[in-house]
ZALUMSE-72887 format. One record per residue (C-alpha): residue in three letters; x, y, z. Coordinates in pm, whole numbers, plus 50000, padded with zeros to 5 digits. Example, Ala and Ser with C-alpha at 12.3 -4.5 7.8 and 13.67 -1.06 7.14 Angstrom:
2
<code=Ala&u=51230&v=49550&w=50780>
<code=Ser&u=51367&v=49894&w=50714>
% end
This chain:
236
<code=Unk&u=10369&v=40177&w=48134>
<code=Unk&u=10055&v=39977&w=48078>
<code=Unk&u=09726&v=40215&w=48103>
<code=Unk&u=09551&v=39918&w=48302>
<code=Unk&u=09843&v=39966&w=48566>
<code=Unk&u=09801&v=40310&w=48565>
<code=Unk&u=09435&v=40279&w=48633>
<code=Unk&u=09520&v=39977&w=48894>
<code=Unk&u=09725&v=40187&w=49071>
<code=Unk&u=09500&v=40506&w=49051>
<code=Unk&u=09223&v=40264&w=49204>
<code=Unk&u=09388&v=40066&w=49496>
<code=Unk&u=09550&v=40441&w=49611>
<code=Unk&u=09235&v=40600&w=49598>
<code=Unk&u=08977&v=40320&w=49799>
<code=Unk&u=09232&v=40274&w=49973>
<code=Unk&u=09343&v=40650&w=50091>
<code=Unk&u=08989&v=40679&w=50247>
<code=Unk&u=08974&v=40345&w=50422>
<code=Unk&u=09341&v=40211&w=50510>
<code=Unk&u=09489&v=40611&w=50520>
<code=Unk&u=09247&v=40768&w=50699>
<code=Unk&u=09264&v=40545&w=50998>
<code=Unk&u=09667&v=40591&w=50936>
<code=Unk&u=09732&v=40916&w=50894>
<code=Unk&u=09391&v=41115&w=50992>
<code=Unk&u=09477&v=41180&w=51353>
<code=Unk&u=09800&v=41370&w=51252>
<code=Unk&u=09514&v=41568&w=50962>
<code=Unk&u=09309&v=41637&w=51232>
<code=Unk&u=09567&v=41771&w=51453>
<code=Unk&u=09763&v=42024&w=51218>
<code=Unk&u=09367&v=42126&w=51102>
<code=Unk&u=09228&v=42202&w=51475>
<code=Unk&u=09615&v=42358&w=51529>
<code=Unk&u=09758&v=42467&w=51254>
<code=Unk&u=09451&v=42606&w=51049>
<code=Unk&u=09279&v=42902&w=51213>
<code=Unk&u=08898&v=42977&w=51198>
<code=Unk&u=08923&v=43308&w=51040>
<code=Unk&u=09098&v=43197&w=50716>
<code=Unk&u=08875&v=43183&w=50405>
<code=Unk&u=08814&v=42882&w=50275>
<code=Unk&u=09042&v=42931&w=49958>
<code=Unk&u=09353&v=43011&w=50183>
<code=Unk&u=09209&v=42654&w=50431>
<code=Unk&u=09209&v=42476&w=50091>
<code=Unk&u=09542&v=42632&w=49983>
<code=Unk&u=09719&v=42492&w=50317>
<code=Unk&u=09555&v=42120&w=50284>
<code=Unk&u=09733&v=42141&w=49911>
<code=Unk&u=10041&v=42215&w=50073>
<code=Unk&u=10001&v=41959&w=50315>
<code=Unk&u=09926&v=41655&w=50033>
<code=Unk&u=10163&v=41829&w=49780>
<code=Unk&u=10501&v=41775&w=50082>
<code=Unk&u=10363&v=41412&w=50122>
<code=Unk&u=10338&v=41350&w=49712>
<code=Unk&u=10702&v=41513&w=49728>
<code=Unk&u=10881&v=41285&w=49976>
<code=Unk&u=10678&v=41005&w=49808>
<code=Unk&u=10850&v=41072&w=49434>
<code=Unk&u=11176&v=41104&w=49606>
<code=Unk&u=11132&v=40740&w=49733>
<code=Unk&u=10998&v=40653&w=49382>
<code=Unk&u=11290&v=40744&w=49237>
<code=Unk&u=11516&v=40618&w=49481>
<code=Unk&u=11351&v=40268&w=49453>
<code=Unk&u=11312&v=40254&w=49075>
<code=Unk&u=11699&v=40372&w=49056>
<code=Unk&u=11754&v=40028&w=49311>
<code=Unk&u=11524&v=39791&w=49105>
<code=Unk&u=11718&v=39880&w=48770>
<code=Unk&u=12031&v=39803&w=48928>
<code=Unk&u=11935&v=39472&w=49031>
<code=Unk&u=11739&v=39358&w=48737>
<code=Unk&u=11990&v=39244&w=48522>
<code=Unk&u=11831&v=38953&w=48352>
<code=Unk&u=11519&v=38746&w=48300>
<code=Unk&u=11544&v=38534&w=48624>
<code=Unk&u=11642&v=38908&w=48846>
<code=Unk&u=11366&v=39074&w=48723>
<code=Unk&u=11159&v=38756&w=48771>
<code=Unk&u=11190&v=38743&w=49109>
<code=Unk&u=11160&v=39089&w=49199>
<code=Unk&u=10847&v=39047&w=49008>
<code=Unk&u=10732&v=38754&w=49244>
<code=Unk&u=10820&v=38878&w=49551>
<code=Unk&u=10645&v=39197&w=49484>
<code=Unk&u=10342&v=38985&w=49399>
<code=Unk&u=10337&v=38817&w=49702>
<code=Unk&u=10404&v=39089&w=49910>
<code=Unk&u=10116&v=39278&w=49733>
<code=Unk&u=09864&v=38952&w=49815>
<code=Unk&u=09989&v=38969&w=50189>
<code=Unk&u=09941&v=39329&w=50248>
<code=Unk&u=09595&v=39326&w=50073>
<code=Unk&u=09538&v=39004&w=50296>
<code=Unk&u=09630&v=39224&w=50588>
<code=Unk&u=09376&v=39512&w=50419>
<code=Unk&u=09064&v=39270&w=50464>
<code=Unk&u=09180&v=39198&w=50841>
<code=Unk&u=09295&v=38803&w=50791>
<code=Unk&u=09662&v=38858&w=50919>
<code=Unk&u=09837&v=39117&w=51040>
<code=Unk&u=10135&v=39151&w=50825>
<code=Unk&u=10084&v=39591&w=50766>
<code=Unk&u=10065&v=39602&w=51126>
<code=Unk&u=10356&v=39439&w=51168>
<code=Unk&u=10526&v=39627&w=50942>
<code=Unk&u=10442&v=39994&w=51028>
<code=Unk&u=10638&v=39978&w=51355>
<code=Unk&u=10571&v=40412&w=51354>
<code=Unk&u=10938&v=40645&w=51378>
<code=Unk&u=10754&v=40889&w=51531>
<code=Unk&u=10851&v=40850&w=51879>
<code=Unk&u=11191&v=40896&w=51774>
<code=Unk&u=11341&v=41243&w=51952>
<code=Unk&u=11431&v=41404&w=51607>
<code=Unk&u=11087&v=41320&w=51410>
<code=Unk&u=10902&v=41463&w=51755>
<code=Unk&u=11125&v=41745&w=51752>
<code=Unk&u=11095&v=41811&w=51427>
<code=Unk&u=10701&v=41776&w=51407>
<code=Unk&u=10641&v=41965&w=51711>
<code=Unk&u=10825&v=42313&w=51580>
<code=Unk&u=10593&v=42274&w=51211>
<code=Unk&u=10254&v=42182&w=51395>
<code=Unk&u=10327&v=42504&w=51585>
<code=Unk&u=10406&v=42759&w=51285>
<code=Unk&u=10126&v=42926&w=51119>
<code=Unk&u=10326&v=42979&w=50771>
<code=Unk&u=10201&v=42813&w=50428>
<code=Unk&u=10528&v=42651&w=50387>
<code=Unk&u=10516&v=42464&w=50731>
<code=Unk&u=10222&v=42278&w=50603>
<code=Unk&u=10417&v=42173&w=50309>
<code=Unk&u=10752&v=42059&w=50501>
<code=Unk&u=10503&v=41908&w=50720>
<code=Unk&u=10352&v=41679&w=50459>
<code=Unk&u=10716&v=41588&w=50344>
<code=Unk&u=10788&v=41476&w=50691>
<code=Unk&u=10462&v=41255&w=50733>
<code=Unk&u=10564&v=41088&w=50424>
<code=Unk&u=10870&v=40941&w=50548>
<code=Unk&u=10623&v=40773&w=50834>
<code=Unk&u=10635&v=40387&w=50797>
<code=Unk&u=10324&v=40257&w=50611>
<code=Unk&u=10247&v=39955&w=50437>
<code=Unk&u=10024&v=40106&w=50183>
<code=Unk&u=10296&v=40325&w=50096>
<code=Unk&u=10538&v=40000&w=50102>
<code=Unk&u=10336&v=39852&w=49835>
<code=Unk&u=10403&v=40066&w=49550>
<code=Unk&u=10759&v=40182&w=49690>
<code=Unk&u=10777&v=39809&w=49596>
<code=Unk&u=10645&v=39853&w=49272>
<code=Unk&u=10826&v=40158&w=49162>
<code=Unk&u=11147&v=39914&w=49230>
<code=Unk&u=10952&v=39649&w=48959>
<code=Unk&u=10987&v=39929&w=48667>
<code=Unk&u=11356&v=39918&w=48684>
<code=Unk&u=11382&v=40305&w=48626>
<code=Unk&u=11396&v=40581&w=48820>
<code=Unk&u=11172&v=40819&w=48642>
<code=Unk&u=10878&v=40563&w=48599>
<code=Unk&u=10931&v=40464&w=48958>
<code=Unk&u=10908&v=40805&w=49045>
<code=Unk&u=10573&v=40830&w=48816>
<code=Unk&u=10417&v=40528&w=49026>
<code=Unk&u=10464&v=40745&w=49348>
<code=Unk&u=10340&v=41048&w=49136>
<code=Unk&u=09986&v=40865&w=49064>
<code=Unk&u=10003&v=40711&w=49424>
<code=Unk&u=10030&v=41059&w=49555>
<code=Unk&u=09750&v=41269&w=49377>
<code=Unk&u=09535&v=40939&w=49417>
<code=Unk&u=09559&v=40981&w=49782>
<code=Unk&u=09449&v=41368&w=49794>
<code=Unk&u=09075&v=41345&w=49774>
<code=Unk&u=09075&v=41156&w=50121>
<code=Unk&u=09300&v=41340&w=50328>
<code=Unk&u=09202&v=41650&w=50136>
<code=Unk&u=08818&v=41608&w=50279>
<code=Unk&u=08943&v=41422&w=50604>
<code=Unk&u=09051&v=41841&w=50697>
<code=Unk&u=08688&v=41982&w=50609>
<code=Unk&u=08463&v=41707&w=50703>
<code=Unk&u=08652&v=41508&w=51006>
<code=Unk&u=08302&v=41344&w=51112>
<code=Unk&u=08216&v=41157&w=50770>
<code=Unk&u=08542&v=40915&w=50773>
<code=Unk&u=08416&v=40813&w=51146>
<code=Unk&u=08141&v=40625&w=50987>
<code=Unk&u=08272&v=40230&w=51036>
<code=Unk&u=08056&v=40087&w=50718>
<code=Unk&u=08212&v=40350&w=50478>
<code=Unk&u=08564&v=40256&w=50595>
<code=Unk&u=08529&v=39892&w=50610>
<code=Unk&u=08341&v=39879&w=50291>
<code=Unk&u=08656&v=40073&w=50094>
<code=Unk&u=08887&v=39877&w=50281>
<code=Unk&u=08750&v=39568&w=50120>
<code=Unk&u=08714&v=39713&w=49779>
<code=Unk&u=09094&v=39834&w=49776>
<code=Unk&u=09216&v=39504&w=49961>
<code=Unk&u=09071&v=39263&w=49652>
<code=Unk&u=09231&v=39483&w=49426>
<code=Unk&u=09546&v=39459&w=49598>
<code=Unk&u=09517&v=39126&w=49593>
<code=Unk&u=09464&v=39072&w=49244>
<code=Unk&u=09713&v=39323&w=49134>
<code=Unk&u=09959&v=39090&w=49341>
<code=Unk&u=09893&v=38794&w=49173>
<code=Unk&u=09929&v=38984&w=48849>
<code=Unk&u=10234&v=39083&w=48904>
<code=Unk&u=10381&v=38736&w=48979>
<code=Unk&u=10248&v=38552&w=48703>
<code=Unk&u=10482&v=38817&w=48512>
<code=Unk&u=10714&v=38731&w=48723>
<code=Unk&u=10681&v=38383&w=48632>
<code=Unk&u=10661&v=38442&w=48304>
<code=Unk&u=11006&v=38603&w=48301>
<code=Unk&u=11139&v=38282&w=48459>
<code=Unk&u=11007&v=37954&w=48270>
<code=Unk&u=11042&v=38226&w=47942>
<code=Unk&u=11421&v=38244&w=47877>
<code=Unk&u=11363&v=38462&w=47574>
<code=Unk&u=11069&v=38681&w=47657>
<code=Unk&u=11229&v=39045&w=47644>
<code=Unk&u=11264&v=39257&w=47937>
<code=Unk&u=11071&v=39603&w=47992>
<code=Unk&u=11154&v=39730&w=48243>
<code=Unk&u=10829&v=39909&w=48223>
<code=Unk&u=10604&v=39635&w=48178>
<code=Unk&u=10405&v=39704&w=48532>
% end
């Protein structure tokens, strides 16, 4: 895997973990924090259970990796497969960074939330009211399974590498890119209210998105006008 898709990917997760996530995912960090973490912990054992929390979502989020670089390998079988999954990644990637900078509204469109669903409440409500360390964890496992299109975008591109273990790494690096905002969200709730910040990273990580997209379907493009340019399946 390229290191300037590594650092890509490092980059649009973590702009856009404290602009896109926050506003996502921050009422349900806030919640399990004024719940779930009591006021006479120390601040080491606080810490320890926002790890928890992030380390269940990075979980569920390698499984899906996996999962989705397993599916791209078996339908990349040549040049023109790959090229297209290539393409339509790229264009997916332009329209949800699109959606990022508020011209459409494709991500809203798409996270259409599970979480009214009587299982996922069920579920939620029994781990928001435990007070054990391993509740935070399953509770971060279960949030990751929550529709999102930010998550969408590199479940999409873990299915480009063709291969489970390097679509599992894309997750991986999505994950722990993602901790420093919803990490901090649990100690300092009032910062990530501040409109400019938001909208300002929100921006940042949307053109990024954007051009990432359109990188990602020239290759695509490349794989189809170029019937003998070799396929690696690790080439994004």
């Amino acid at each position: 895997m390229e290191t300037v898709s590594i650092i890509t990917i490092i980059t649009i997760a973590f702009l856009g973990s404290f602009g896109h996530c926050v506003g996502m995912c921050g009422g349900i960090v806030v919640a399990y924090s004024s719940t779930k973490v009591k006021s006479g912990w120390s601040k080491q054992l606080q810490a320890l259970s926002h790890l928890l929390y992030s380390f269940g979502r990075i979980t569920t989020y390698v499984i899906l990796g996996f999962i989705f670089g397993y599916v791209g390998g078996v339908v990349t079988f040549d040049n023109l497969t790959s090229g297209i999954l290539l393409l339509t990644t790229g264009f997916l990637m332009v329209l949800i960074g699109l959606s990022l900078s508020g011209k459409i509204k494709f991500l809203t469109n798409l996270e259409h939330s599970v979480s009214k669903s009587p299982l996922y409440q069920k579920t939620f409500k029994s781990l928001i009211g435990s007070d054990s360390l391993t509740s935070f964890y399953l509770l971060g496992m279960l949030n990751g399974l929550l529709p999102c299109g930010f998550v969408y975008v590199f479940a999409i591109t873990a299915a480009s590498t063709g291969s489970p273990l390097w679509g599992a790494f894309v997750m991986l690096i999505f994950g722990l890119s993602t901790i420093p905002a919803l990490f901090s969200l649990g100690f300092f709730v009032s910062i990530f209210k501040q409109t400019a910040l938001r909208n300002t990273l929100i921006k940042i990580a949307s053109l990024v998105v954007i051009g990432f997209g359109i990188y990602i379907a020239y290759l695509g493009y490349e794989y189809i006008v170029d019937p003998n340019k070799s396929i690696l399946s690790c080439h994004i």
